[in-house]
N, C-alpha and C positions, 0 to 999 in steps of 0.2 A: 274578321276582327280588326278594330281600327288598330295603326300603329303605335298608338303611345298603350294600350293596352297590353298588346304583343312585348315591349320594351317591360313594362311593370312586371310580368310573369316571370320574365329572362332573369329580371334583377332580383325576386324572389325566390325562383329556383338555386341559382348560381350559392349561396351560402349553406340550402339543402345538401347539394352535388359536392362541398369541398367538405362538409361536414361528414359525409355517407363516406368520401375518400379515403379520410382518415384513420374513421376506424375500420375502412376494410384492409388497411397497411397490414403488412407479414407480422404475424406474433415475434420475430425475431429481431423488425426493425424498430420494437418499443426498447424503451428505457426496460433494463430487466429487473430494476434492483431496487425501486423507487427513488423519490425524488431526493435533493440534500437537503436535509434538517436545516433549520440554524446554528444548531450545536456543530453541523457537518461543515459548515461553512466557516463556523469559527475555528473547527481542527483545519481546514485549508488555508486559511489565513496562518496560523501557526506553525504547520508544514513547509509554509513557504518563504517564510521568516529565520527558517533555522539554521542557514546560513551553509546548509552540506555542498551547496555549489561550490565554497571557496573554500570550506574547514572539513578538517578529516579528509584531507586530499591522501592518495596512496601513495607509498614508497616512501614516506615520510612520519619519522618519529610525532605522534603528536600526545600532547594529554588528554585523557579520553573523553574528559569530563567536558572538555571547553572546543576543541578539535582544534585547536591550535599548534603550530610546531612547538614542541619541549625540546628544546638544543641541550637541555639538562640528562638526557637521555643516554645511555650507551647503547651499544651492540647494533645488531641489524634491525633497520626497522620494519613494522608489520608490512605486508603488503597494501591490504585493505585495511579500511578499520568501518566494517558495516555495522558490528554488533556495541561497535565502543559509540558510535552515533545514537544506536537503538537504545543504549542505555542511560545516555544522556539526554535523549529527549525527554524519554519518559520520566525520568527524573525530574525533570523541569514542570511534569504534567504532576507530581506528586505518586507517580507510580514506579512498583518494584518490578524489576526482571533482572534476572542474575547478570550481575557488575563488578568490577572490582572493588576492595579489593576481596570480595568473595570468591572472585577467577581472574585467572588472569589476565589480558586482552586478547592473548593468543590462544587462537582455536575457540574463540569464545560463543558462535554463532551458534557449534553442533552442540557447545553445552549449555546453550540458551534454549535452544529445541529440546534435549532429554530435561530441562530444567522446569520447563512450560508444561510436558507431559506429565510429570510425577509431581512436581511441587507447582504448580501453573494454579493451581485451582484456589487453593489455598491462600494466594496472595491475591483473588479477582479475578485471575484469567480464566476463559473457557474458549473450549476448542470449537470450533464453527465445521461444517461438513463440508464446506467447498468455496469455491470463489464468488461464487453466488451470496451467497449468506455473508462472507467476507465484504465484500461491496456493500452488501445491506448494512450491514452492522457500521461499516466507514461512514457511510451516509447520514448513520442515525447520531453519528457523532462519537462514536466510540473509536478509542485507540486497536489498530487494527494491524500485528503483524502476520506477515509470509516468510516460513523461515524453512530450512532444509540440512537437516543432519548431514555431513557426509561419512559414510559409511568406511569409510578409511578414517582412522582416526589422528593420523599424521596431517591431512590434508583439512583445509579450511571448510567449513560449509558458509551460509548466504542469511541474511535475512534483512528486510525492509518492512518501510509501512504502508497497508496501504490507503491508499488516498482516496475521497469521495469521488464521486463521479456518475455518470449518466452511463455509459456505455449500453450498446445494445444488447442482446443474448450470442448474436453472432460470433459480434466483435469481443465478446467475453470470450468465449471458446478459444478465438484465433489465438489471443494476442493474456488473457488476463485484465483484471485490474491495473490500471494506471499506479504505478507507486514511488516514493520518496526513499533515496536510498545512498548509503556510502558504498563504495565497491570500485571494480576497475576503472567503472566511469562514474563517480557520484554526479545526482540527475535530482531536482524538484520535482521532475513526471517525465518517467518513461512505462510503459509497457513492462509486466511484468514477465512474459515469455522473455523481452531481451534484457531485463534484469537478472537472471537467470541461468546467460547463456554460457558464461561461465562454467558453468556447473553443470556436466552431462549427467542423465539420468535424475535430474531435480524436477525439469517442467516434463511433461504436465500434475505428474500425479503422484510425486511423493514431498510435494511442497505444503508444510501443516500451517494452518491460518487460527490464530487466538486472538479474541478481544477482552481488554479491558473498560471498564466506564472510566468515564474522567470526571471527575469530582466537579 
């Protein structure tokens, strides 16, 4: 076979070979959740806009609506304020999830969780079966929280939202969905296991996931 012939084959095959590669990659090293929507894109944009890196910082009195310090405030202030964040965003989206002054800011995570369960439905929300469906549902553009009663009812519980995103099936397992959150460390995107860690006995599997549509 002449040489430039031999060359033509090489260059022919070569896009066969990388294509046959790909999809013989690990079913766990795929995107598990499908791709982000544009509606998903435009809650990312929004997410990361909302300003929780600087407002609703913890150990600091703030208003819950704005996450700003309220120096108008007495007594001791919350520690975190994950759920005073959860309910001002939503609010901003045009969505209900139990807020003041319906409750109070404290303790208001684990009564945001029994809120979602009993009354969740009735205002929009439905419960999703796992992080899987969570991810999916963030992607499609849906308002998407991860929340967790603590079973002590003196003690705080958790919840955040989560955020669109690619991850693999793997990296799902390990780690959770990526999500946006007030808490000891409020974060635009952290991993939701160290979102979490906080809170023993919440990851993996007594952490409930509800989405909303956003108008």
């Amino acid at each position: 076979m002449a040489p430039c012939a031999s060359r033509r084959l090489v260059l022919i095959a070569f896009p066969v070979a990388v294509a046959t590669a790909l999809t013989d990659l690990p079913a766990n090293a795929q995107p598990c959740c499908g791709p982000i929507t544009p509606n998903g894109e435009r809650l990312l944009a929004r997410l990361d806009m909302s300003g929780v890196d600087h407002l609703w910082l913890p150990h600091v009195h703030v208003d819950w609506e704005t996450g700003e310090p309220d120096n108008t405030q007495h007594g001791r202030p919350a520690s975190t304020h994950c759920s005073a964040f959860v309910a001002a965003f939503a609010k901003q989206l045009g969505i209900y999830i139990l807020r003041p002054p319906a409750h109070s800011p404290v303790l208001l995570a684990s009564a945001q969780m029994r809120w979602l369960t009993v009354d969740g439905a009735a205002a929009g929300w439905r419960r999703l079966p796992g992080m899987a469906a969570a991810q999916r549902s963030a992607n499609e553009g849906n308002l998407v929280v991860a929340v967790w009663e603590n079973p002590d009812r003196h003690r705080p519980g958790h919840i955040a939202f989560v955020r669109p995103g690619t991850p693999d099936a793997e990296r799902l397992a390990v780690d959770g969905p990526d999500v946006t959150q007030a808490g000891a460390r409020n974060s635009l995107l952290m991993p939701l296991r160290l979102a979490f860690r906080h809170h023993p006995g919440a990851w993996p599997d007594q952490i409930g996931f509800f989405a909303h549509a956003i108008g």
